[in-house]
PQR file of N, CA, C, O and H, with PARSE charges and radii, in Angstrom:
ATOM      1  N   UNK A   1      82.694  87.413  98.848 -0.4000 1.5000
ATOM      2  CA  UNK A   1      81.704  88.451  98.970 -0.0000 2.0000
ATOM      3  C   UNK A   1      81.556  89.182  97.639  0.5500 1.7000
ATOM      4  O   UNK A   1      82.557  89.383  96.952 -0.5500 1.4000
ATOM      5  N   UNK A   2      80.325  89.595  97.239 -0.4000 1.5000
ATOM      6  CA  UNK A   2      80.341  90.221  95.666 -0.0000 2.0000
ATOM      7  C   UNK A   2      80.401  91.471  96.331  0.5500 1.7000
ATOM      8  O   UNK A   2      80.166  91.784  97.498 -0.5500 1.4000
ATOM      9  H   UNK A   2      79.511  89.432  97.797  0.4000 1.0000
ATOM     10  N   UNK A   3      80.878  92.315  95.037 -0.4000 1.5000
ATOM     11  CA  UNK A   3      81.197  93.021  95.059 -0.0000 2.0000
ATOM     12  C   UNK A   3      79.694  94.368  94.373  0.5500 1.7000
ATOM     13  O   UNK A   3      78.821  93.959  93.608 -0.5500 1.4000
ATOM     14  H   UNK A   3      81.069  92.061  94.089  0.4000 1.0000
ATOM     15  N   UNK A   4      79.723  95.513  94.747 -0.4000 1.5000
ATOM     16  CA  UNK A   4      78.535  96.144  94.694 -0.0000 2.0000
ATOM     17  C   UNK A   4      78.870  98.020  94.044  0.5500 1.7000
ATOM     18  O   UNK A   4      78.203  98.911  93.519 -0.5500 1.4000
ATOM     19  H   UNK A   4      80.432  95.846  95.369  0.4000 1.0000
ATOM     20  N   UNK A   5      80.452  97.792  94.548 -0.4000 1.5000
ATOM     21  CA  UNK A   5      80.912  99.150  94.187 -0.0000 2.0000
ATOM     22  C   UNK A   5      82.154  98.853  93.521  0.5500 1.7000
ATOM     23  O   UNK A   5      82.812  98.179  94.312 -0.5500 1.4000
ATOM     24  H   UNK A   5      80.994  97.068  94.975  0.4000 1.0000
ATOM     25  N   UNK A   6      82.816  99.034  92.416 -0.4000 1.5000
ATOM     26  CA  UNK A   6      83.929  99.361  92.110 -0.0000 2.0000
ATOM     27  C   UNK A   6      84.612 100.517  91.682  0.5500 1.7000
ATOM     28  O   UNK A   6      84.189 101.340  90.870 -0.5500 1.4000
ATOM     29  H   UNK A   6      82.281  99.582  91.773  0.4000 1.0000
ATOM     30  N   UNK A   7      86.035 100.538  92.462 -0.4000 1.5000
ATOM     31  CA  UNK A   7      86.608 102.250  92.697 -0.0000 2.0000
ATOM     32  C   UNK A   7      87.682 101.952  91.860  0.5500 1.7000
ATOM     33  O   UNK A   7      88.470 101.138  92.341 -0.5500 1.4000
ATOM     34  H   UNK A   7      86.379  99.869  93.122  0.4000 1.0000
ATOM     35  N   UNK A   8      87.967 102.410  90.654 -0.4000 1.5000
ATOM     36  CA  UNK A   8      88.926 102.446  89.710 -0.0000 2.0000
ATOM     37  C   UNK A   8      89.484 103.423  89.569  0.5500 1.7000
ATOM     38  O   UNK A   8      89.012 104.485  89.164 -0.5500 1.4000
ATOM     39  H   UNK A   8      87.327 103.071  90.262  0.4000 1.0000
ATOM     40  N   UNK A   9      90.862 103.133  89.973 -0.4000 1.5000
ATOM     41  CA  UNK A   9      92.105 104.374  89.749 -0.0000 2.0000
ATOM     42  C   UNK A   9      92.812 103.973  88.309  0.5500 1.7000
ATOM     43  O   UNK A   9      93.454 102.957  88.042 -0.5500 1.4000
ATOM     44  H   UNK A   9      91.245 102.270  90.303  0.4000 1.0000
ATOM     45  N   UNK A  10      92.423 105.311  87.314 -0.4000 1.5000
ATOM     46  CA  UNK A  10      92.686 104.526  86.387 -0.0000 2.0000
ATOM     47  C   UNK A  10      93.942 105.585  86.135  0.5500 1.7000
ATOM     48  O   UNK A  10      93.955 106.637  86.776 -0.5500 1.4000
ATOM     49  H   UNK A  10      91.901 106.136  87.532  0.4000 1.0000
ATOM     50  N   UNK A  11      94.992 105.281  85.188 -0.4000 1.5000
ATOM     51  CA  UNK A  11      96.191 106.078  84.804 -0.0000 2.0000
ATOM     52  C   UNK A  11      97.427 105.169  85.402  0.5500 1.7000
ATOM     53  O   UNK A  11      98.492 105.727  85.138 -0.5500 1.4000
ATOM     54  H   UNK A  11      94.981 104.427  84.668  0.4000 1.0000
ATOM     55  N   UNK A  12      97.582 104.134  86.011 -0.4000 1.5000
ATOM     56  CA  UNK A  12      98.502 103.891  87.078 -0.0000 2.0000
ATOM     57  C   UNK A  12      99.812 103.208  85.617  0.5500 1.7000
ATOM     58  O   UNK A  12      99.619 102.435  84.678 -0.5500 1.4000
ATOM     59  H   UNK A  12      96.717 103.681  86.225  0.4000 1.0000
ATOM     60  N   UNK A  13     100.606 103.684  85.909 -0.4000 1.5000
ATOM     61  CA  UNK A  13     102.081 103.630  84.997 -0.0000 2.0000
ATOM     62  C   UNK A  13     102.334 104.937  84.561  0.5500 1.7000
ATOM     63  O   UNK A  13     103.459 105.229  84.155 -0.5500 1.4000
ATOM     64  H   UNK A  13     100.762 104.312  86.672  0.4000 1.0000
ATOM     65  N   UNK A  14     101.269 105.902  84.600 -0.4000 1.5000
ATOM     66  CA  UNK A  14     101.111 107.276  84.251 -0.0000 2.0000
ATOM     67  C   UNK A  14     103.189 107.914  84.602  0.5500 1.7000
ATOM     68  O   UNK A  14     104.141 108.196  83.873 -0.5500 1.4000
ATOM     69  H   UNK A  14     100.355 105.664  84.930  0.4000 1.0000
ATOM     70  N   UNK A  15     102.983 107.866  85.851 -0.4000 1.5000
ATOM     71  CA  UNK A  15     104.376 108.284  86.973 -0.0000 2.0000
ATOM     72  C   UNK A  15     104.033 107.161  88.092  0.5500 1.7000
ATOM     73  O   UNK A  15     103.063 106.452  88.360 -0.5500 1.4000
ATOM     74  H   UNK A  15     102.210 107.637  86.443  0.4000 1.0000
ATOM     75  N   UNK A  16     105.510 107.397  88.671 -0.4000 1.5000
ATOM     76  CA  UNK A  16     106.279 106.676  89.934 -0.0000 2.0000
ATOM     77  C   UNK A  16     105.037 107.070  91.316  0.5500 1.7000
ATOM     78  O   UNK A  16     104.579 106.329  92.185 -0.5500 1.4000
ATOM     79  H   UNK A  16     106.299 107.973  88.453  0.4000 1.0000
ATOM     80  N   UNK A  17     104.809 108.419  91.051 -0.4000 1.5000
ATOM     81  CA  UNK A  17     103.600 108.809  92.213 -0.0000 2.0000
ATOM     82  C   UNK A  17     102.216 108.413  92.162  0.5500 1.7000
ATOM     83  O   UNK A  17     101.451 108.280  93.118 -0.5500 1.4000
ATOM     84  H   UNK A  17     105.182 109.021  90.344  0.4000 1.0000
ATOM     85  N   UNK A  18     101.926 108.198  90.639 -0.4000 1.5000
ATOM     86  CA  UNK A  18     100.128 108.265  90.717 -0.0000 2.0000
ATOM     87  C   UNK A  18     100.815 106.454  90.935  0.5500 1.7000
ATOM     88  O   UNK A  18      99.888 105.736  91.309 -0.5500 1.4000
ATOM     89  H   UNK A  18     102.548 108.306  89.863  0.4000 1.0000
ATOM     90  N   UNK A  19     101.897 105.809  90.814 -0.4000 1.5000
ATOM     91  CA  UNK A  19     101.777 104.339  91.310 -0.0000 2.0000
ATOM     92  C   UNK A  19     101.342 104.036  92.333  0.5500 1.7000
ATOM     93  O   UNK A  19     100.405 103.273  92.567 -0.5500 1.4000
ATOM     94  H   UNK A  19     102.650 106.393  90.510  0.4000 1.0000
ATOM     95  N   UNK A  20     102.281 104.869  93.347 -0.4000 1.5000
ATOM     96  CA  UNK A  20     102.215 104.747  94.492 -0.0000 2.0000
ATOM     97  C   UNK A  20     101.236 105.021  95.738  0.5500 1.7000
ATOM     98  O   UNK A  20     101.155 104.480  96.841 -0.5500 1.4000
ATOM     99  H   UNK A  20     103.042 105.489  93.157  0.4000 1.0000
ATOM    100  N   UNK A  21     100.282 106.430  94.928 -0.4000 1.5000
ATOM    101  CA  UNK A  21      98.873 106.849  95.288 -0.0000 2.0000
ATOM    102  C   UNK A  21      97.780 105.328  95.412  0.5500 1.7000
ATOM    103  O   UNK A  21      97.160 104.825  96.349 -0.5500 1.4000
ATOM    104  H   UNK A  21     100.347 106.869  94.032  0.4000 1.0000
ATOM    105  N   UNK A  22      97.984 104.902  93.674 -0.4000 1.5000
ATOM    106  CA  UNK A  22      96.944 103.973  93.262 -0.0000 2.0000
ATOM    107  C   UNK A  22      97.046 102.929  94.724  0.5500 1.7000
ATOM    108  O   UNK A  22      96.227 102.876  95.642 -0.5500 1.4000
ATOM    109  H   UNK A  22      98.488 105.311  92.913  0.4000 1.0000
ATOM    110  N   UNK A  23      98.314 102.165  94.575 -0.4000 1.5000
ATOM    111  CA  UNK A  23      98.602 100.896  95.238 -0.0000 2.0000
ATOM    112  C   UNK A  23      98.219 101.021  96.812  0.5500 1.7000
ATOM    113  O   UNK A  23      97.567 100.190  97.444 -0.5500 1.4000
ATOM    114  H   UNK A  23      98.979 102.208  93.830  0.4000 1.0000
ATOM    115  N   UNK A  24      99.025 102.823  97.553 -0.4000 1.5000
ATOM    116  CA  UNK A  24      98.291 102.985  98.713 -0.0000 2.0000
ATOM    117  C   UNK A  24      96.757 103.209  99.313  0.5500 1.7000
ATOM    118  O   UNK A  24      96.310 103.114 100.456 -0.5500 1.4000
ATOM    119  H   UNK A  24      99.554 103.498  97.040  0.4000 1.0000
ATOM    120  N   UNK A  25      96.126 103.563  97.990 -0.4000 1.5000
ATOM    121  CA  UNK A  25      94.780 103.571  98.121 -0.0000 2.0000
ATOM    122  C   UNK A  25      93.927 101.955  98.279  0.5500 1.7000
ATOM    123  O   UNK A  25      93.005 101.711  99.057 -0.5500 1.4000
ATOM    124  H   UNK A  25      96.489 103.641  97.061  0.4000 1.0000
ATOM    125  N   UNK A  26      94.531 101.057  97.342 -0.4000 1.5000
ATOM    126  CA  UNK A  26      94.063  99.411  97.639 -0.0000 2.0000
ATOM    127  C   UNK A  26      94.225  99.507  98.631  0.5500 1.7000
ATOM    128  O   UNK A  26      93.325  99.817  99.411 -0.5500 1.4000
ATOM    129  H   UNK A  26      95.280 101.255  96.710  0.4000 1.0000
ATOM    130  N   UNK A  27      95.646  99.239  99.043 -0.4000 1.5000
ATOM    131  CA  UNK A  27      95.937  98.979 100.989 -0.0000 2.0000
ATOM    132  C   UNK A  27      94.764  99.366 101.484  0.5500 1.7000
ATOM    133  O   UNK A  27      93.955  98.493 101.798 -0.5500 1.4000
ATOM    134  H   UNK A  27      96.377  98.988  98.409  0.4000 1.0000
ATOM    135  N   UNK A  28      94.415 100.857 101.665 -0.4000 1.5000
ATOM    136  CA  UNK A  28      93.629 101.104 102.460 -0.0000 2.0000
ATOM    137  C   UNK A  28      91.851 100.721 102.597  0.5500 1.7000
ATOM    138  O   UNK A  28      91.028 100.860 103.502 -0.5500 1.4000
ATOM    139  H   UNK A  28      95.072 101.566 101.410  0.4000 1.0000
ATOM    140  N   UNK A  29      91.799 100.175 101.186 -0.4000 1.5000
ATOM    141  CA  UNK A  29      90.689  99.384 101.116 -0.0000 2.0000
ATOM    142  C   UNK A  29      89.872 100.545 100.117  0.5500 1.7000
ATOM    143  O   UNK A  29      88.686 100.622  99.796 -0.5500 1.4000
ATOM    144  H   UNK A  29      92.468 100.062 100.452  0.4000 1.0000
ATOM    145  N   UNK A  30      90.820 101.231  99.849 -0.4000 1.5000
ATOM    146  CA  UNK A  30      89.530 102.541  98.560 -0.0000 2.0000
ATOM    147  C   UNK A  30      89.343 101.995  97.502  0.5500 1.7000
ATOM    148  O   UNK A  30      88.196 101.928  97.061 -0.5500 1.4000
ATOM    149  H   UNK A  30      91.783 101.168 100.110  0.4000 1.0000
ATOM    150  N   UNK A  31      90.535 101.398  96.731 -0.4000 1.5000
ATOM    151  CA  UNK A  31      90.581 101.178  95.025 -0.0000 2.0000
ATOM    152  C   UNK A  31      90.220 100.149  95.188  0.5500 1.7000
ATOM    153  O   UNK A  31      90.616  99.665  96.248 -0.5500 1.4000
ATOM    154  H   UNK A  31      91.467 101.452  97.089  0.4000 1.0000
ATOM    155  N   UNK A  32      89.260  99.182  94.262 -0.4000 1.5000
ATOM    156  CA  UNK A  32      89.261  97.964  94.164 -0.0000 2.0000
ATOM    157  C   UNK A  32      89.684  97.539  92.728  0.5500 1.7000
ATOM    158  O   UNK A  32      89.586  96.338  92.480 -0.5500 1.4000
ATOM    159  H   UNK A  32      88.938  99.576  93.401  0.4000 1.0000
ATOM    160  N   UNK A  33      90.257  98.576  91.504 -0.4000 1.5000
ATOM    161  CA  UNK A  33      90.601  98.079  90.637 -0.0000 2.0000
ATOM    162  C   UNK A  33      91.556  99.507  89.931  0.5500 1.7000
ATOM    163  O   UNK A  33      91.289 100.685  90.167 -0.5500 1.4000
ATOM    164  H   UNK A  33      90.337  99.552  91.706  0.4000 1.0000
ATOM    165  N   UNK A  34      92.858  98.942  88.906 -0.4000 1.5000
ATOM    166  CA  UNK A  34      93.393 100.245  88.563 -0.0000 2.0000
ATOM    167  C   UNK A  34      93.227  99.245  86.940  0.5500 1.7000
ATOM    168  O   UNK A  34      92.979  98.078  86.638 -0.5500 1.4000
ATOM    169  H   UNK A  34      93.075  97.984  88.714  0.4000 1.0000
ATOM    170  N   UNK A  35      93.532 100.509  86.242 -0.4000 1.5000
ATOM    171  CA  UNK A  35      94.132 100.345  84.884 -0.0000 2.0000
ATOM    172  C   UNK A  35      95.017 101.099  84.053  0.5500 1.7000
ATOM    173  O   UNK A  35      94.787 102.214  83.584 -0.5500 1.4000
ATOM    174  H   UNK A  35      93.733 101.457  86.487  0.4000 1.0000
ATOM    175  N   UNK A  36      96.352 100.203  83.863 -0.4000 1.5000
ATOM    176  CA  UNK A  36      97.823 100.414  83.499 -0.0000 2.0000
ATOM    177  C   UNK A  36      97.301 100.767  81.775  0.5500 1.7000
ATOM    178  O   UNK A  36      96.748 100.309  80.775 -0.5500 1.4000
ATOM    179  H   UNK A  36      96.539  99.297  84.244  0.4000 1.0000
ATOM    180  N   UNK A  37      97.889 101.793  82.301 -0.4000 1.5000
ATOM    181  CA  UNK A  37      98.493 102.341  80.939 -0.0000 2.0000
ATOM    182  C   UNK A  37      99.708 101.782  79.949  0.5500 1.7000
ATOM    183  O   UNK A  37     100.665 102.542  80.100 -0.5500 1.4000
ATOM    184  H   UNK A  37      98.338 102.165  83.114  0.4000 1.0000
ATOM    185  N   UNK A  38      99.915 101.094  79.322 -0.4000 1.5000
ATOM    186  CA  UNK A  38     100.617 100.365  78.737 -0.0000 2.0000
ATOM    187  C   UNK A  38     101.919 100.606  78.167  0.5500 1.7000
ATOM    188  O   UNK A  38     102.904  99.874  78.264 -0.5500 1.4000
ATOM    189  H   UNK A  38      99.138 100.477  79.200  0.4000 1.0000
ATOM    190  N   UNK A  39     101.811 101.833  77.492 -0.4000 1.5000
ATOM    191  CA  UNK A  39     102.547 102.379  76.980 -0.0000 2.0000
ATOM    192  C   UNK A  39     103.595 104.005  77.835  0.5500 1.7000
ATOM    193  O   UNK A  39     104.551 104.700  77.495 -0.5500 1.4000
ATOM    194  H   UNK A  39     101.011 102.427  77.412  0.4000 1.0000
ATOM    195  N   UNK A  40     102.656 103.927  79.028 -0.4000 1.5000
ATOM    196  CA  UNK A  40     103.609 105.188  79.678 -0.0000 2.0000
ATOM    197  C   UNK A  40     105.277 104.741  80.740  0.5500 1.7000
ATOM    198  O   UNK A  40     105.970 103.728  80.835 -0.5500 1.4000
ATOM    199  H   UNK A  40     101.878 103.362  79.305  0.4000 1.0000
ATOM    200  N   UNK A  41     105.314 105.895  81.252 -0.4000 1.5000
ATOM    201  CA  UNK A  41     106.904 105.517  81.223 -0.0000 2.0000
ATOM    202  C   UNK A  41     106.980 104.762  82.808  0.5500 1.7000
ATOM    203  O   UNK A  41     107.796 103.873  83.052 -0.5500 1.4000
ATOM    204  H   UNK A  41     104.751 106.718  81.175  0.4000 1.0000
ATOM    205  N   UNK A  42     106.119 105.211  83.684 -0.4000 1.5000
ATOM    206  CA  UNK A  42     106.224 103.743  84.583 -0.0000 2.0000
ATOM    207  C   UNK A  42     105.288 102.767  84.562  0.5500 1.7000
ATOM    208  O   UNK A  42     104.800 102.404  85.632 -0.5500 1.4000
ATOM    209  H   UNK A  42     105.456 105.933  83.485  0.4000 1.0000
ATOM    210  N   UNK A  43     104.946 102.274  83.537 -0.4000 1.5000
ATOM    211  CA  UNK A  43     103.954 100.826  83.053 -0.0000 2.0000
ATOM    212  C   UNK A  43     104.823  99.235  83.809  0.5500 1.7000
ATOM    213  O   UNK A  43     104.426  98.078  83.949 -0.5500 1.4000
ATOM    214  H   UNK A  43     105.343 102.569  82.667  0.4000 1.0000
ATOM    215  N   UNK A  44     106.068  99.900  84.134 -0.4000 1.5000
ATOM    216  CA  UNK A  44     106.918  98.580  83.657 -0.0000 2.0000
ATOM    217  C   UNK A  44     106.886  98.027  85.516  0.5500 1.7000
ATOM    218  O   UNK A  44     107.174  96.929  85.992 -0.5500 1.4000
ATOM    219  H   UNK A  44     106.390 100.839  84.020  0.4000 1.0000
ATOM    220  N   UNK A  45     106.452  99.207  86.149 -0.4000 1.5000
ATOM    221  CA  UNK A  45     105.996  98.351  87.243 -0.0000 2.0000
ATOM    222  C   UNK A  45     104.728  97.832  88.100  0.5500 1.7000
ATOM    223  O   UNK A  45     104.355  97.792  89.272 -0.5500 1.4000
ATOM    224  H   UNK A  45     106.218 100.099  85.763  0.4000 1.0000
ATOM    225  N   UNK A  46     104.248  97.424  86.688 -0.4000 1.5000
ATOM    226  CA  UNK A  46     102.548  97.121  87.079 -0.0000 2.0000
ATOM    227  C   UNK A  46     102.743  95.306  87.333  0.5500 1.7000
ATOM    228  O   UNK A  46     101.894  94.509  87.732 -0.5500 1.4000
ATOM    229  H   UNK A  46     104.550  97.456  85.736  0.4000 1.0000
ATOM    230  N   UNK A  47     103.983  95.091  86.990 -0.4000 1.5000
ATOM    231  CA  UNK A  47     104.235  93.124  87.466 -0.0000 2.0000
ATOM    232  C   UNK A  47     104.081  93.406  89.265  0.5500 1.7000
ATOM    233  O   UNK A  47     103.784  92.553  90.101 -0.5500 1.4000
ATOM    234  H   UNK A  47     104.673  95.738  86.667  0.4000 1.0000
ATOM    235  N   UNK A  48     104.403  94.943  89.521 -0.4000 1.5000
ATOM    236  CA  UNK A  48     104.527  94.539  91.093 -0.0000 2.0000
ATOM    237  C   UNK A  48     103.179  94.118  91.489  0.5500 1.7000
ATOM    238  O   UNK A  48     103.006  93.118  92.186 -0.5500 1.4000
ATOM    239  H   UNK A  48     104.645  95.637  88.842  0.4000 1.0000
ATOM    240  N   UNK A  49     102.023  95.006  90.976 -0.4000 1.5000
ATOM    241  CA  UNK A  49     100.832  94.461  91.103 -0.0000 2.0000
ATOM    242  C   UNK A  49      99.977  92.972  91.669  0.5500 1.7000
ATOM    243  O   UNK A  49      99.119  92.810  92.537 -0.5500 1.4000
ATOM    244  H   UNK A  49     102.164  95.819  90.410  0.4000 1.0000
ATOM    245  N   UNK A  50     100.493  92.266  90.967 -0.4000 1.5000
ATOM    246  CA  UNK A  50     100.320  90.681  90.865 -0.0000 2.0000
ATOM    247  C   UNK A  50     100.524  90.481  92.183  0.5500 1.7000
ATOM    248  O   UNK A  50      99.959  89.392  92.287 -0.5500 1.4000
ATOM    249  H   UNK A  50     101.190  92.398  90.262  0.4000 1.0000
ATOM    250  N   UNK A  51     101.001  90.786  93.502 -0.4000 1.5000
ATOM    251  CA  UNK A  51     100.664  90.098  94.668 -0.0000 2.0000
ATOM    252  C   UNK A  51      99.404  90.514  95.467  0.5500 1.7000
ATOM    253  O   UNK A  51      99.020  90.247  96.605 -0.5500 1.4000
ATOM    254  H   UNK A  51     101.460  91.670  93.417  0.4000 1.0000
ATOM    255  N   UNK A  52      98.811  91.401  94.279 -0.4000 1.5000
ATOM    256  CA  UNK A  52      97.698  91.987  95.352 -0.0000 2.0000
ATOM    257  C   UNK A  52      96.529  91.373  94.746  0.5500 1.7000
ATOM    258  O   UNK A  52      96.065  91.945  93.760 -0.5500 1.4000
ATOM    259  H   UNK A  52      99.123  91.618  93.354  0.4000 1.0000
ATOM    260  N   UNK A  53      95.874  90.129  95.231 -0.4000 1.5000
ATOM    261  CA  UNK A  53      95.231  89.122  94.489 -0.0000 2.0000
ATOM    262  C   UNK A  53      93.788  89.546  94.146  0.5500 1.7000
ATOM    263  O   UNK A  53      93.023  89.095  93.294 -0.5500 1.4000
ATOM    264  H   UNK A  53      96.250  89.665  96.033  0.4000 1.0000
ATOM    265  N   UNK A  54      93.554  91.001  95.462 -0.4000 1.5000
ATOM    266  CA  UNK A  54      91.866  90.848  95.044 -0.0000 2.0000
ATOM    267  C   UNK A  54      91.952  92.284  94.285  0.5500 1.7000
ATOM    268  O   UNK A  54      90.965  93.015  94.364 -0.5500 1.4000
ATOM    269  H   UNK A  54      94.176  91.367  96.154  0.4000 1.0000
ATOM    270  N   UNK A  55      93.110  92.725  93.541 -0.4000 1.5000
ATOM    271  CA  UNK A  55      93.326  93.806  92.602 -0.0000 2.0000
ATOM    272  C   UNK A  55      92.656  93.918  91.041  0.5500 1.7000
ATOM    273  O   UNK A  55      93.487  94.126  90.157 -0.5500 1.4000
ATOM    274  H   UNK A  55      93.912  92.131  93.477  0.4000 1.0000
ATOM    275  N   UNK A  56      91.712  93.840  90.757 -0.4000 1.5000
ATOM    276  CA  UNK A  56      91.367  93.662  89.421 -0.0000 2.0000
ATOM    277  C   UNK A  56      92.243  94.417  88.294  0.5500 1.7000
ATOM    278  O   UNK A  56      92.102  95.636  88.393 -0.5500 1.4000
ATOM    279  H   UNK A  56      91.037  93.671  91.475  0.4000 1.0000
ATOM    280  N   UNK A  57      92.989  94.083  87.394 -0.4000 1.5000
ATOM    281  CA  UNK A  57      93.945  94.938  86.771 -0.0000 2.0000
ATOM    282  C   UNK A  57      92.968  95.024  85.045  0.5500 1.7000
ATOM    283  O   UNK A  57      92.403  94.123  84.425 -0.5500 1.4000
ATOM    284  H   UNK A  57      93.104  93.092  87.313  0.4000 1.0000
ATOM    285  N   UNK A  58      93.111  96.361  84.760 -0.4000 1.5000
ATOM    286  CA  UNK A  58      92.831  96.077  82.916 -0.0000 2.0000
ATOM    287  C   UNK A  58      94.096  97.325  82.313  0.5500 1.7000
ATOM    288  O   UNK A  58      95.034  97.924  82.840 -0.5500 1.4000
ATOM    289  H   UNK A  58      93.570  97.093  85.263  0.4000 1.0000
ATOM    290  N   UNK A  59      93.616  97.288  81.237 -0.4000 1.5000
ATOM    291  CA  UNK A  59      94.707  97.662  80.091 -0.0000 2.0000
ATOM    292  C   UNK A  59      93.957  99.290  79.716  0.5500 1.7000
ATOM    293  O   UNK A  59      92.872  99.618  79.237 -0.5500 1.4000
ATOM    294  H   UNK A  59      92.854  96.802  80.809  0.4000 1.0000
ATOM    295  N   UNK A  60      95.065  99.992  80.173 -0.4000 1.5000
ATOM    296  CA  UNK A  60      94.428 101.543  79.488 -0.0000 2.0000
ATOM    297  C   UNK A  60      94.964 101.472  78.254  0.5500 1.7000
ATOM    298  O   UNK A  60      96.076 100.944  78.265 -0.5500 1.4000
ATOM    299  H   UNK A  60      95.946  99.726  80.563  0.4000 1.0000
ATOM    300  N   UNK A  61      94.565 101.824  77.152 -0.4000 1.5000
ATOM    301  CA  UNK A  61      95.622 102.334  75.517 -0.0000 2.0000
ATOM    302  C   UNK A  61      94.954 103.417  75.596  0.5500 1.7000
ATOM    303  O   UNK A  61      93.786 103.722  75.837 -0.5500 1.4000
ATOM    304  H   UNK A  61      93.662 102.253  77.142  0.4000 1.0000
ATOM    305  N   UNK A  62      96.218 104.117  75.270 -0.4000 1.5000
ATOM    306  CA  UNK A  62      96.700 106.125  75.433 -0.0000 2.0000
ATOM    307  C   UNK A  62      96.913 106.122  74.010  0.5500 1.7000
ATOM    308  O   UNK A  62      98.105 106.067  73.708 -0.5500 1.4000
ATOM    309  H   UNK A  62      97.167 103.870  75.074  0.4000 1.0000
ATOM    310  N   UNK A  63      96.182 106.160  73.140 -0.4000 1.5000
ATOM    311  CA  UNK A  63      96.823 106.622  71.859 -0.0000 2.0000
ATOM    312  C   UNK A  63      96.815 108.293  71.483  0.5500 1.7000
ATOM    313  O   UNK A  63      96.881 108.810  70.368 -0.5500 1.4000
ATOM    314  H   UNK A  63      95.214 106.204  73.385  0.4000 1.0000
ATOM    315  N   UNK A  64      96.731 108.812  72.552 -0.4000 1.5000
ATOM    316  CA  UNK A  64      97.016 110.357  72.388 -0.0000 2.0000
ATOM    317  C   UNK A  64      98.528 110.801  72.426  0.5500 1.7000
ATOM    318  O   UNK A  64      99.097 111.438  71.540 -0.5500 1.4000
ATOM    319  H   UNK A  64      96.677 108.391  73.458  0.4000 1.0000
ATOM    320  N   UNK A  65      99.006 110.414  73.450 -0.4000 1.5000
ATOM    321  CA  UNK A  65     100.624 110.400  73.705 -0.0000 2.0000
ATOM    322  C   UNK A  65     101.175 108.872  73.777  0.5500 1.7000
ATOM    323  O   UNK A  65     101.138 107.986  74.631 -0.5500 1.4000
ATOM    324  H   UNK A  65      98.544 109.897  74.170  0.4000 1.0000
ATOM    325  N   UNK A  66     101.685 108.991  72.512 -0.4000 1.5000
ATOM    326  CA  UNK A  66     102.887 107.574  72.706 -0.0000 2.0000
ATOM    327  C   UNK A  66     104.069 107.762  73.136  0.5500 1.7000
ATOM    328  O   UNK A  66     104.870 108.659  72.874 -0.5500 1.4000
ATOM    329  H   UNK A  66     101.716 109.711  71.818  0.4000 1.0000
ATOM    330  N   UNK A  67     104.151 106.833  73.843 -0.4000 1.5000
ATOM    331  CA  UNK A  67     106.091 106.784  74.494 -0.0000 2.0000
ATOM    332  C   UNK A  67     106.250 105.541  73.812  0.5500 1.7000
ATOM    333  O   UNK A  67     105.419 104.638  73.713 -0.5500 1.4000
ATOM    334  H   UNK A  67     103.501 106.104  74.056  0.4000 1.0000
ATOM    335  N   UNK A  68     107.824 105.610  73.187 -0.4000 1.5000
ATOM    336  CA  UNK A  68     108.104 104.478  72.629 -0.0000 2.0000
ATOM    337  C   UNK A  68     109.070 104.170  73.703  0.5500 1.7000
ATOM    338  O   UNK A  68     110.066 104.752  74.133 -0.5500 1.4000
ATOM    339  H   UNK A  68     108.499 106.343  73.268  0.4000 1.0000
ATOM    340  N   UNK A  69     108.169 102.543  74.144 -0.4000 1.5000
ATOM    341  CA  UNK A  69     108.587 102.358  75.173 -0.0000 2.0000
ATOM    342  C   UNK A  69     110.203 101.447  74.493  0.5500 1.7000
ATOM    343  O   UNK A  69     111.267 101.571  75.100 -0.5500 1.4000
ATOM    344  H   UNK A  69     107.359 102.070  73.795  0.4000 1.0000
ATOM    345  N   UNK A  70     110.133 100.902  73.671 -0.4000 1.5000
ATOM    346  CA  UNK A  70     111.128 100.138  73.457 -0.0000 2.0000
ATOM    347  C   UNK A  70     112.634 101.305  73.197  0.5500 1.7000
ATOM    348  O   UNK A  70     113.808 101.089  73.498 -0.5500 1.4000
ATOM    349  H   UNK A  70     109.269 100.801  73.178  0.4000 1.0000
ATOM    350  N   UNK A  71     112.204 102.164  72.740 -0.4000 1.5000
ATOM    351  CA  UNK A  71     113.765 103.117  73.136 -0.0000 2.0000
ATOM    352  C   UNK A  71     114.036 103.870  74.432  0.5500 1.7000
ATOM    353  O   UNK A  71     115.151 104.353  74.630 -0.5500 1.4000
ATOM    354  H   UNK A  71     111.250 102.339  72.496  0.4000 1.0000
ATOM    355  N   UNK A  72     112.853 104.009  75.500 -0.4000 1.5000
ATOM    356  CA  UNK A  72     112.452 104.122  76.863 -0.0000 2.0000
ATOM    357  C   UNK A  72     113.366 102.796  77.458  0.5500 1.7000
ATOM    358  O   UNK A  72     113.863 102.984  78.569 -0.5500 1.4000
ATOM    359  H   UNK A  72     111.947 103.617  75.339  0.4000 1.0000
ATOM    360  N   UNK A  73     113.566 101.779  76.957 -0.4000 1.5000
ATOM    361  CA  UNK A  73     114.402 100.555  77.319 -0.0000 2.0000
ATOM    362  C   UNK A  73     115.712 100.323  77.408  0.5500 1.7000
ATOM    363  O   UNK A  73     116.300  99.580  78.194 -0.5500 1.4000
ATOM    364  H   UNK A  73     113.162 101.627  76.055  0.4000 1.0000
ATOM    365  N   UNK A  74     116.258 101.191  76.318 -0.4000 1.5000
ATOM    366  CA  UNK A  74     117.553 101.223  75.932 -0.0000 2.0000
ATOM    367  C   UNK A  74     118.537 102.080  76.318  0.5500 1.7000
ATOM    368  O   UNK A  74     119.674 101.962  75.860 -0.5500 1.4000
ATOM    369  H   UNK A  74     115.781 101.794  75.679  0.4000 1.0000
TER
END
């Protein structure tokens, strides 16, 4: 079926909550697409994403606030 509206929750890696907002909003059939922030401090669970097949995912870049995620790692 095409699609006619798309509802983008965008910020999702932002926090643990706007994750969990975003992902419960798909379920319910609101969001039809988010976009991960790459660089924020829960980015790292946007792999959970990937089972939700009709999820359209894109790439936010935040170059206002960087988190360095690689010492965020360590």
């Amino acid at each position: 079926m095409a699609r006619f509206l798309i509802i983008n929750a965008d910020d999702f890696g932002y926090s643990h909550s706007i994750n969990e907002g975003i992902v419960e909003a798909h379920e319910k059939g609101i969001v039809t697409s988010t976009s991960v922030i790459v660089n924020a401090i829960a980015a790292d669970k946007a792999k959970d994403l990937t089972k939700y097949l009709d999820l359209s995912i894109g790439l936010h870049f935040e170059l206002k606030e960087v988190v360095d995620v690689e010492a965020e790692l360590k």
